[in-house]
C-alpha positions in Angstrom: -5.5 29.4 -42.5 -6.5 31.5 -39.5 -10.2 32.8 -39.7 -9.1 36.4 -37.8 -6.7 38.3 -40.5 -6.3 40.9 -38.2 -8.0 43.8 -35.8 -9.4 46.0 -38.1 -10.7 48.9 -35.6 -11.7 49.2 -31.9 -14.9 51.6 -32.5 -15.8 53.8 -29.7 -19.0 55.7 -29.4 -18.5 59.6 -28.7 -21.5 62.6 -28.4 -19.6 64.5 -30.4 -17.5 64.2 -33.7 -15.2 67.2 -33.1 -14.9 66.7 -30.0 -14.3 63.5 -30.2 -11.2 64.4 -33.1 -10.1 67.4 -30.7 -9.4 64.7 -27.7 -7.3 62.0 -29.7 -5.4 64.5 -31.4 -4.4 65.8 -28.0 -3.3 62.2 -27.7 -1.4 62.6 -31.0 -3.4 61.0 -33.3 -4.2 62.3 -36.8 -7.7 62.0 -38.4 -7.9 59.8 -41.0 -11.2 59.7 -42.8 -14.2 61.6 -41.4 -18.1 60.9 -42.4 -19.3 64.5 -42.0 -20.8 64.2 -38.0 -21.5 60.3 -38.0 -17.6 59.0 -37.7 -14.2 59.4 -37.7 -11.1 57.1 -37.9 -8.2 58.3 -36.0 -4.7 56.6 -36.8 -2.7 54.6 -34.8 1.5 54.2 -34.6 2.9 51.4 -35.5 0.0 50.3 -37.0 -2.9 50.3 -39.8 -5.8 49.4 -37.1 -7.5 52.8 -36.6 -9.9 54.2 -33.9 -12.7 55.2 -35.4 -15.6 57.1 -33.5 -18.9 57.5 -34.2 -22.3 58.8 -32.8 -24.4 55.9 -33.7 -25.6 54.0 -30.8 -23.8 51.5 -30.7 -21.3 50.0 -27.9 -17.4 50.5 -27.8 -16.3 46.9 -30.3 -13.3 46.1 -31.6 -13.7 44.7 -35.4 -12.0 42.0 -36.4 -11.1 41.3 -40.4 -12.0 38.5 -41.6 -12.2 37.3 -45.9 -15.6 37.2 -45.8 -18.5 37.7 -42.6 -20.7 34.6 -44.4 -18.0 32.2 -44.3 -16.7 33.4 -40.7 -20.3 33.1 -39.1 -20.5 29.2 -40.5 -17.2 28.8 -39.1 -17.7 30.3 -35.6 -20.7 28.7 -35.3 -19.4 25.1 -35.9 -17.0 26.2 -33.4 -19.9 26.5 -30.8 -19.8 30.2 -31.2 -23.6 31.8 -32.1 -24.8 34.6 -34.2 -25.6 37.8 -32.0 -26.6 40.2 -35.2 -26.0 40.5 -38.7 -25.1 40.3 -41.4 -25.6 43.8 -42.3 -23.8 46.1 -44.9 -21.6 48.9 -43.9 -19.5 51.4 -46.0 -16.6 48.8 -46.3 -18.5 45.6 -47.0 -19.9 43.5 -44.2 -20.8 43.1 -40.4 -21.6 40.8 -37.9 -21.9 40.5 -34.4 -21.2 36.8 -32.9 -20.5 35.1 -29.2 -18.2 32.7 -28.8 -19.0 29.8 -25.6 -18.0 32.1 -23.2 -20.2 34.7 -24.2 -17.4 36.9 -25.6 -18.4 39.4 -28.5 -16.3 38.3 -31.7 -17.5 41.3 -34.3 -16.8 40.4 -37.6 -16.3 42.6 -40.8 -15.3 42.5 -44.5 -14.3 44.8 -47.0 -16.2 43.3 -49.8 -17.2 46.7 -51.3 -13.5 48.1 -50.9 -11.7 50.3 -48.4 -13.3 53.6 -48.1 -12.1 56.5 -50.4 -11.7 60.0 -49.4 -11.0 63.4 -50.6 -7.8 65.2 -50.1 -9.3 66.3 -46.9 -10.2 63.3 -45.7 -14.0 63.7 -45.8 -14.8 59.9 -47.6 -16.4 60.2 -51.1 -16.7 56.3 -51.8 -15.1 53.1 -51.9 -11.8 52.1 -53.4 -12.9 48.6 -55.6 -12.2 45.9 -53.7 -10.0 43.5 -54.1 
């Protein structure tokens, strides 16, 4: 079975949440979920990977799914891949930020506490259980 399930997100870092929102909606995207002025996720066609932007600092990464970020670190790393950061927790579950032998950034997440739960405006309120 493949380790990658699927790309999650590609996370982009923006100075401002609205005005990060304002711009892909230009682009015709609707806002998914919003975390008051921290992030946003953005929806994609054709698709269930989202853009989500934030105003942590952090660099532009595109998050891959994976079952679970433990096993996926062992398993890059017996690939000859190394761990970069991590595992930390996140709203979903968990991160982690590896290299593979070219030096390529394979960033790893989870959704071991559930997909994220919002109100009927989007704003999230919690996680949906995982399953």
């Amino acid at each position: 079975m493949p380790l990658f399930k699927k790309v999650d997100c590609i996370s982009l870092p923006v100075a401002s949440i609205d005005e990060g929102i304002a711009f892909f909606e230009k682009l015709g995207h609707e806002c998914a979920w919003r975390e008051g002025n921290v992030a946003a996720a953005l929806r994609m066609a054709d698709s269930d990977t989202e853009i989500v932007i934030h105003t942590r600092q952090l660099p532009a990464e595109t998050y891959l799914l994976v079952e679970s970020v433990s096993d996926a670190i062992r398993g890059i790393e017996a690939a000859g891949g190394t761990l970069e950061f991590g595992p930390i927790e996140i709203a979903a579950g968990l991160y982690a930020r590896l290299r593979d032998p070219w030096n390529n950034a394979l960033v790893v997440m989870d959704l071991s506490k559930g997909t994220l739960k919002t109100d009927i405006a989007g704003n999230v309120i919690g996680n949906n259980p995982a399953l």
